[in-house]
C-alpha positions as CSV (number, residue, x, y, z in Angstrom):
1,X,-0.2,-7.9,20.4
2,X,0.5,-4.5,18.6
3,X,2.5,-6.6,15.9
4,X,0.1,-9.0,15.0
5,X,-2.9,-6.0,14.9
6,X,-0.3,-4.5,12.8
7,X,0.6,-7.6,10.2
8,X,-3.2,-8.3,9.8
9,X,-3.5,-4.7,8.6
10,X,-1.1,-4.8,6.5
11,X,-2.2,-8.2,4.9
12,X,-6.3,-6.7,4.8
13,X,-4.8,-4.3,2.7
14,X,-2.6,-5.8,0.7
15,X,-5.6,-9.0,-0.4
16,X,-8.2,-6.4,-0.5
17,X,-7.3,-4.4,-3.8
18,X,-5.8,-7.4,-5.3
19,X,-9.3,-8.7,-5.4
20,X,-11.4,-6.4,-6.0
21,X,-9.6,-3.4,-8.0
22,X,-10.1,-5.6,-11.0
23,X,-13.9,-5.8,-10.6
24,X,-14.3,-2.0,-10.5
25,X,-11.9,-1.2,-13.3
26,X,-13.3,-3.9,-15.7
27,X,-16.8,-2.6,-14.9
28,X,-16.6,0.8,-14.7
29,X,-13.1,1.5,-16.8
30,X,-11.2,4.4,-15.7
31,X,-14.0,5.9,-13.1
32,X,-13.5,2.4,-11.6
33,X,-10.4,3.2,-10.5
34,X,-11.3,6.2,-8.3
35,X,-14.1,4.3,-6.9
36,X,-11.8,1.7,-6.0
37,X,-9.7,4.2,-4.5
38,X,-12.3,5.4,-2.9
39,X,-14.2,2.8,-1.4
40,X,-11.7,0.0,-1.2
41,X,-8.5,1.9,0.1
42,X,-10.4,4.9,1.7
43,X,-12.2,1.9,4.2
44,X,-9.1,0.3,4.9
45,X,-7.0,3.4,5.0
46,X,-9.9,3.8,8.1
47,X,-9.5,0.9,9.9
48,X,-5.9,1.3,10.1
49,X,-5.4,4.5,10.6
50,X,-8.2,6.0,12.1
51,X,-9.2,3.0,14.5
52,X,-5.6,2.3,14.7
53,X,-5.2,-1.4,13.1
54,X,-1.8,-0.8,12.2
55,X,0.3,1.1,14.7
56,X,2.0,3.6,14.3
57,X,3.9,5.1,17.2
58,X,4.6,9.2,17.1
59,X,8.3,8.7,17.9
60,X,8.9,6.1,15.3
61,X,9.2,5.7,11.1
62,X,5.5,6.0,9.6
63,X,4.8,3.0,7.8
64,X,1.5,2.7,5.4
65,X,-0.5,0.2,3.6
66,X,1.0,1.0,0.7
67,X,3.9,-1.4,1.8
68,X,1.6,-4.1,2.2
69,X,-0.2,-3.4,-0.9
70,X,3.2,-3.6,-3.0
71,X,3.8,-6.7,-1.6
72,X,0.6,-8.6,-2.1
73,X,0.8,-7.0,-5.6
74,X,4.2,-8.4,-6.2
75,X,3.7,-12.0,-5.0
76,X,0.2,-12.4,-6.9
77,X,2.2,-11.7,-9.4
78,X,5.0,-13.8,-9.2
79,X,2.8,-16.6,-8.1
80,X,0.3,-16.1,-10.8
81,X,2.8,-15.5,-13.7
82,X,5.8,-16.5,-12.4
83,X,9.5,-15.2,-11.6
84,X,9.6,-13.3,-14.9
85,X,7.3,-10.7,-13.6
86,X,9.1,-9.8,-10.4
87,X,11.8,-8.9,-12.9
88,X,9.8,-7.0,-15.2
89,X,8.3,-5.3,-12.2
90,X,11.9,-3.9,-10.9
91,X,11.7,-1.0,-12.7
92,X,8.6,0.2,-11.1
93,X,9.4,-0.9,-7.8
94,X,12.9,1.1,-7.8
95,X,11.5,4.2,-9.1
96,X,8.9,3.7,-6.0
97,X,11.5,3.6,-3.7
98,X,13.4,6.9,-4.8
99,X,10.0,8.6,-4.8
100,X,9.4,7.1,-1.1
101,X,12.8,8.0,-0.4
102,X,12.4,12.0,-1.4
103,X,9.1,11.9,0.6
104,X,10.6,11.2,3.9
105,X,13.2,13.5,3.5
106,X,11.1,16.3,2.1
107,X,9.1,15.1,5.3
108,X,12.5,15.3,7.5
109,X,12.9,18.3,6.7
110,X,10.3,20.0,7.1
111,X,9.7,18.3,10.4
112,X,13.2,19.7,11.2
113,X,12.3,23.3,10.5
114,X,9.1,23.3,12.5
């Protein structure tokens, strides 16, 4: 049951900003965009997290919404504009992963050294 508590996290948070990031940005321009963040991904960044939605077990990889956010990103896009824009989003998405990548093992080791 974890799984499926887990998957409907991950897809809450991945729909949510699709939908609604748009309608604070295009109303309220760049302060939008913190209010989004605020309110949108600080709630579901809650109910994950905090009242544990999305598991996340101490001995294992920590995995965020940020994963199910990229992909709901990426396949509205695709789906919406078609296979040219996963292409044209490749760049972004690499330089994502190296910056995940140096997170965990900036996290490693300073887990290590504790």
């Amino acid at each position: 049951m974890p799984f499926f508590r887990s998957v409907l996290g991950f897809v809450i948070a991945g729909i949510t900003p699709t939908i609604f990031w748009g309608a604070f940005t295009n109303n309220f321009g760049g302060l939008g965009g913190w209010l989004a963040a605020f309110f949108l991904i600080g709630t579901l960044w809650y109910v994950n997290h905090h009242l544990g939605l999305i598991e996340n077990k101490t001995e294992a990889g920590f995995i965020d919404m940020g994963l199910g956010i990229a992909i709901c990103g990426t396949t509205n896009g695709v789906l919406t504009n078609g296979p040219m824009e996963l292409i044209n989003s490749l760049p972004t998405l690499i330089l994502v992963s190296i910056g995940g990548a140096i997170g965990g093992i900036t996290a490693a080791l300073i887990k290590k050294n504790d």
